[in-house]
C-alpha positions as CSV (number, residue, x, y, z in Angstrom):
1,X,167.3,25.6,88.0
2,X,165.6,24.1,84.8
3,X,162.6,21.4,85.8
4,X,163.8,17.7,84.8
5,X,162.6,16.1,81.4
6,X,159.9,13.7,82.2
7,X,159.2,10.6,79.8
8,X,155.6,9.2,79.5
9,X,153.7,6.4,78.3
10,X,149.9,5.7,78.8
11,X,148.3,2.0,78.2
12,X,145.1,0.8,78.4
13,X,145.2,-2.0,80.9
14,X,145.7,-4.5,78.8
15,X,148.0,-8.1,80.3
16,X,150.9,-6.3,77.4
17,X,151.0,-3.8,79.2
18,X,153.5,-4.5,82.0
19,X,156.0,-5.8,78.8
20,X,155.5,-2.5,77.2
21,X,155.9,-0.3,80.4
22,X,159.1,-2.5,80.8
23,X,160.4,-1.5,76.9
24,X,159.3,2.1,77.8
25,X,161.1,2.1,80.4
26,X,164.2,0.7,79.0
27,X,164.6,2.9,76.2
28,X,164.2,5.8,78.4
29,X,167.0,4.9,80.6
30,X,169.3,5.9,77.4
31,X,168.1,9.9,78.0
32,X,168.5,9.6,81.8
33,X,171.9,8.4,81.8
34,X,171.1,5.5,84.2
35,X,173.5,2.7,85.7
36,X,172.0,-0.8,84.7
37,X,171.2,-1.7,88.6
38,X,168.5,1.1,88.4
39,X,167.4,-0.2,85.2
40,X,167.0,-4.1,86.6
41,X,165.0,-2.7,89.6
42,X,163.1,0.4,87.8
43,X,161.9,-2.1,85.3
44,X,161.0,-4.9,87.8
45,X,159.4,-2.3,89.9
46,X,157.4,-0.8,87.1
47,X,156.0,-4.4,85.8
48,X,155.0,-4.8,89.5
49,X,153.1,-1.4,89.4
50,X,151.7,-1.5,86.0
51,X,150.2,-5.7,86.5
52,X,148.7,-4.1,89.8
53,X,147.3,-1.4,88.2
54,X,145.8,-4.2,85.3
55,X,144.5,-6.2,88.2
56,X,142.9,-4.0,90.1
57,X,142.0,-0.7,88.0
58,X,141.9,-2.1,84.3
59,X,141.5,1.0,81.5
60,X,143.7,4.0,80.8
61,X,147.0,3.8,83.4
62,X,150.0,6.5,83.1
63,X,153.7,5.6,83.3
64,X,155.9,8.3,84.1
65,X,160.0,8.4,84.8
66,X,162.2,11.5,85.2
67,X,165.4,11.6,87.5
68,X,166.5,15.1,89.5
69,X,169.8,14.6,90.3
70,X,170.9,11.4,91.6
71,X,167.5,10.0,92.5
72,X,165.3,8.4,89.6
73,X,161.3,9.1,90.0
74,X,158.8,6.8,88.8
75,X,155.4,7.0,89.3
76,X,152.2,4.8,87.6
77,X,148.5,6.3,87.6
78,X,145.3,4.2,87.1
79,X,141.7,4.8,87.7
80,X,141.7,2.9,91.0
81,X,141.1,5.4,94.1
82,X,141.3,2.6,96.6
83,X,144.5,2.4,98.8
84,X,147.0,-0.1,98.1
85,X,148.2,-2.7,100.5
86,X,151.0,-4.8,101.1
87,X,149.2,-8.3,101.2
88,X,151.0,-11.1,102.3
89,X,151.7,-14.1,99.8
90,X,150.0,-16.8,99.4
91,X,150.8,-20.1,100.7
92,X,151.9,-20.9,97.2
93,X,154.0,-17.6,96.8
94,X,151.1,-16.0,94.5
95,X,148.7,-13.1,95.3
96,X,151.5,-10.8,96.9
97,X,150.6,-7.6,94.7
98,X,153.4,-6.7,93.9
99,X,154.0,-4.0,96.0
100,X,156.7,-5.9,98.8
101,X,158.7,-6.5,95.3
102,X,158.5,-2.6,95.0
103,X,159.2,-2.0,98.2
104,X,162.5,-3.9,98.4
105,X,164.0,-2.3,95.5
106,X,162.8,1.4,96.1
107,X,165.0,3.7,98.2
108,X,161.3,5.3,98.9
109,X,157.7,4.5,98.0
110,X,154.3,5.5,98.7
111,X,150.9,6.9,97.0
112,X,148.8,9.6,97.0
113,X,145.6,10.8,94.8
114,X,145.8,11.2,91.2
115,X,146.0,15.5,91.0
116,X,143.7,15.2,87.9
117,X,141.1,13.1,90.8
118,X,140.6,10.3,88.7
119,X,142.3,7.8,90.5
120,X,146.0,7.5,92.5
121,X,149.4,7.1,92.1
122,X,151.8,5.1,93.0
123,X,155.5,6.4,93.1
124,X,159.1,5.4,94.0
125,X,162.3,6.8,93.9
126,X,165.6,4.5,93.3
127,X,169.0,5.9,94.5
């Protein structure tokens, strides 16, 4: 069994960056033959990811997508080692960091260490 093709993109933590993940991740969908319900959530998930990863890690942040099958990997790596956490939003509906939007739209999510130690990453799977 062949290993699946996996599409990258790095930025460099600049506030474009979510948009461009977002275009990346668009025009990948094309190669991995997706429906257009994982493309609305990969790409809302990924803006999530990518402005949390401008927020709180700033410089150089990987964007990767691949699918295996029927589930569609994404993953986004910064320079951050700190754990995420689901905050609460605000009483104005700001500050939620993005991760319950992630987890409502992933099938599975989670993070673990960068492998190159430099940071983590943050990954999800949609159905």
């Amino acid at each position: 069994m062949r290993a699946p093709q996996v599409y990258e993109i790095e930025l460099d933590g600049q506030l474009i960056d979510a948009r461009s993940a977002r275009q990346f991740f668009r025009e990948t969908s094309e190669q991995l033959d997706l429906s257009e319900r994982q493309v609305e959530a990969g790409e809302l998930a990924l803006s999530e990811l990518v402005t949390n990863a401008i927020q709180y890690a700033g410089g150089l942040i990987t964007v990767r997508a691949w699918r295996d099958r029927e589930l569609l990997y994404l993953e986004v790596i910064d320079s951050n080692p700190q754990t995420p956490r689901m905050a609460k939003p605000g009483p104005d509906g700001t500050d939620t960091g993005g991760l319950p939007i992630v987890a409502a739209v992933a099938h599975e999510w989670g993070w673990d260490d960068d492998p190159n130690g430099h940071g983590k990453r943050v990954w999800l799977t949609l159905a």
